[in-house]
N, C-alpha and C positions, 0 to 999 in steps of 0.2 A: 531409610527403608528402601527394599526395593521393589519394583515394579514386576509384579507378576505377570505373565507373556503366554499368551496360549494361541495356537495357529485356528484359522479360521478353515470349511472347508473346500476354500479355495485355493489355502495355502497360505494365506497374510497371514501375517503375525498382528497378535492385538495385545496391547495392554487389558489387565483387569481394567472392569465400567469405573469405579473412582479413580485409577490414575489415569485414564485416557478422558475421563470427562476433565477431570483438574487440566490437564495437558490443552484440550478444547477450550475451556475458559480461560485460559489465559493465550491463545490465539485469537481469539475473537473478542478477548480486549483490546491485546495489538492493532487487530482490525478498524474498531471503534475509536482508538487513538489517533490511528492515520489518516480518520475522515477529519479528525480535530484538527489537526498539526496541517495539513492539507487545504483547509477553510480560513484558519488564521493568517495563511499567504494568501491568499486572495483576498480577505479584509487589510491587509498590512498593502495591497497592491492598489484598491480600491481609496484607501482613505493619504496614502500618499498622491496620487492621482488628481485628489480633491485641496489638497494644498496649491495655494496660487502661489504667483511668483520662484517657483523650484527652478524652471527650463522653461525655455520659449520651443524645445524640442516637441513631436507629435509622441504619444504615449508609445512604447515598443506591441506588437504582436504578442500577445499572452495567450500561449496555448491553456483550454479550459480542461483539464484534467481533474480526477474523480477517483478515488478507492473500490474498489467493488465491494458491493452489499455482501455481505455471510451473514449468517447466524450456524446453531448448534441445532440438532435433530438428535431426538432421542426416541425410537420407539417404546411405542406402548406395546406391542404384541407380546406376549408372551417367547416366542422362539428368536426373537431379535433383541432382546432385552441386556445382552450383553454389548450390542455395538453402541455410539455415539459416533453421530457424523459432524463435520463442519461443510455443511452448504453453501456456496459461492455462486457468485453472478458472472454467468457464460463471457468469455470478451471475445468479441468474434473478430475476425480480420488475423493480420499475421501477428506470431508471438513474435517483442521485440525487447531485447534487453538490453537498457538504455544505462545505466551506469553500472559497472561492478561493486563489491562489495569492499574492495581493499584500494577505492579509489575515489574521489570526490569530483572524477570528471568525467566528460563521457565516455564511453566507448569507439573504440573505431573501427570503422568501414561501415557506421551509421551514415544513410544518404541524407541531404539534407534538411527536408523537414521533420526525421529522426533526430539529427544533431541538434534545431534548433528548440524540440522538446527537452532532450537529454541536457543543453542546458541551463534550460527554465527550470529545472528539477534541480540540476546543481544548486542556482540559486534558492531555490526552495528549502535546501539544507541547509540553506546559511542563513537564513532568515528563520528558518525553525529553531535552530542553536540559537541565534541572538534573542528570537523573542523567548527562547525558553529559560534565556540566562543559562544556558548550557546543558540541559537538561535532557532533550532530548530533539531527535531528527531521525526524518524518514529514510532507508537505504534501501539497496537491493530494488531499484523501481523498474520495471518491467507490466508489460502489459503490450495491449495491441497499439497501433500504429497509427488510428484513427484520434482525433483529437479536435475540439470545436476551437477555433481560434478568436479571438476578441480584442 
């Protein structure tokens, strides 16, 4: 079927409210997944950490990164009843976009504490694929620049 399209009078184009709400639910699934897949490395980082005998090395700098919060908005008013929004959590500082999407490593002309996010994220993807048994992994990571380190 196709998705009916009607401009807004701003000028945006909107899907009809069921395929733009379907379209919404299944982004902020994605969303909800990557807080998953995101958590499950930091317990896979955590509980190898907790293994004795691995390394007599000191554990590496693990940047503390985070998904931002969405959810979906749907007015009740009557005159807005045709929109659905998807709501996100502001990232303040500079936008940085740390791996591309046709590439499993970082980007370049990332400064350094850029690069050594971009590739804690790599391994991020590789520890998502393995623990998902192939399943699934995070791309496309981008966000601000600021990062709690631990």
């Amino acid at each position: 079927t196709s998705a009916s399209i009607s401009a807004s009078p701003s000028g945006r184009k909107r899907l009809a409210i069921k395929d733009e709400l379907a379209k919404m639910l299944v982004e902020a699934n994605c969303m909800y997944w990557g807080c998953s897949l995101m958590k499950i490395v930091y317990q896979f980082i955590s509980n190898s950490n907790c293994k004795e005998g691995l390394t007599e090395l000191p554990p590496p700098t693990v940047p503390r990164l985070c998904m931002v919060y969405s959810t979906i908005a749907v007015p009740v008013v009557p005159s807005l009843k045709s929109a659905v929004y998807l709501l996100e959590e502001r990232i303040e500082g500079d936008f940085v976009k740390y791996i591309n999407n046709n590439s499993a490593s970082p980007r370049p002309g990332l400064n350094n504490k850029q690069k050594l996010i971009a590739e804690f994220l790599c391994f991020t993807q590789r520890v998502q694929y393995h623990l998902s048994h192939g399943l699934a992994f995070l791309s496309d990571f981008q966000g601000s620049s600021f990062s709690h380190m631990s």
